[in-house]
Phi, psi and omega in degrees: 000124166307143177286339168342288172293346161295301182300340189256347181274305190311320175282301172313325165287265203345302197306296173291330176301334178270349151273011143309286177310327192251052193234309200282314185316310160328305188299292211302353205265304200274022158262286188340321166276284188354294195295337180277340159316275202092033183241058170100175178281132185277024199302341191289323189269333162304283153313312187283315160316298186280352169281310137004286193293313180307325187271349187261356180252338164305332192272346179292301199306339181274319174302277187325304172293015167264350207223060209282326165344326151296351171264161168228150180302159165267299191274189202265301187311341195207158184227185214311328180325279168334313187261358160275313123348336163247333175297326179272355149289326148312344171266294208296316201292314210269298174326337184255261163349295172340287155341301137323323193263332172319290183317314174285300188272005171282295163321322199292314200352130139090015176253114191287257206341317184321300210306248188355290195300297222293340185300301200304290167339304191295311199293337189304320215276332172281342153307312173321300186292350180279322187291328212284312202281353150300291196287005145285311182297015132288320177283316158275352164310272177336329156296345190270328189288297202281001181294134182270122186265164210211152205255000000 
């Protein structure tokens, strides 16, 4: 494969990681306004968000895992496999939490308290999902650094 093309599939995942980043930005945008209204917890409309965030992130996540040939290890230790392999469990795992926050804010209903843990729970999960989509975008920085480039 030319790196050209190489270089143009690799700039298109950056391009979805950053609609991804302001798709988490939306959610943290809209509890946020929930909370500053102050006329209750929203879960239904929440749950439907996060149902939403969830199908759109299997499908970033199905692209990506089609295309593991763009990573390269960061370290000496482990190679490109290995770490593309904990990413897709780290995929399998965060879908699965998706899940849960569904499920939890479908439950809360008429519960005030709830609204508050699944928020904090939710935001550890989106630092998480921020932490995930960086170190891929390091394993591709690095695929890029190492693409030997042609005229």
């Amino acid at each position: 494969m030319c790196s050209a093309h190489i270089k143009t599939v690799q700039e298109a995942y950056l391009n979805d990681h950053e609609e991804l980043a302001r798709r988490i930005d939306d959610l943290k945008r809209f509890w946020h306004q929930v909370d500053e209204l102050g006329d209750g917890p929203k879960y239904e409309e929440m749950a439907t968000r996060v149902e939403q965030f969830r199908r759109e992130l299997e499908a970033h996540i199905e692209h990506e895992e089609q295309r593991p040939d763009l990573f390269t290890p960061t370290s000496e230790t482990s190679s490109a496999s290995e770490q593309v392999e904990e990413l897709h469990r780290e995929h399998a795992e965060m879908l699965r939490q998706l899940d849960e926050f569904s499920q939890r804010l479908r439950l809360c209903e008429g519960a005030y308290h709830c609204w508050h843990q699944v928020r904090e729970d939710f935001d550890d999960f989106l630092d998480h999902l921020h932490e995930h989509e960086a170190k891929e975008e390091r394993l591709l920085t690095i695929s890029q650094k190492r693409e030997p480039q042609r005229a």
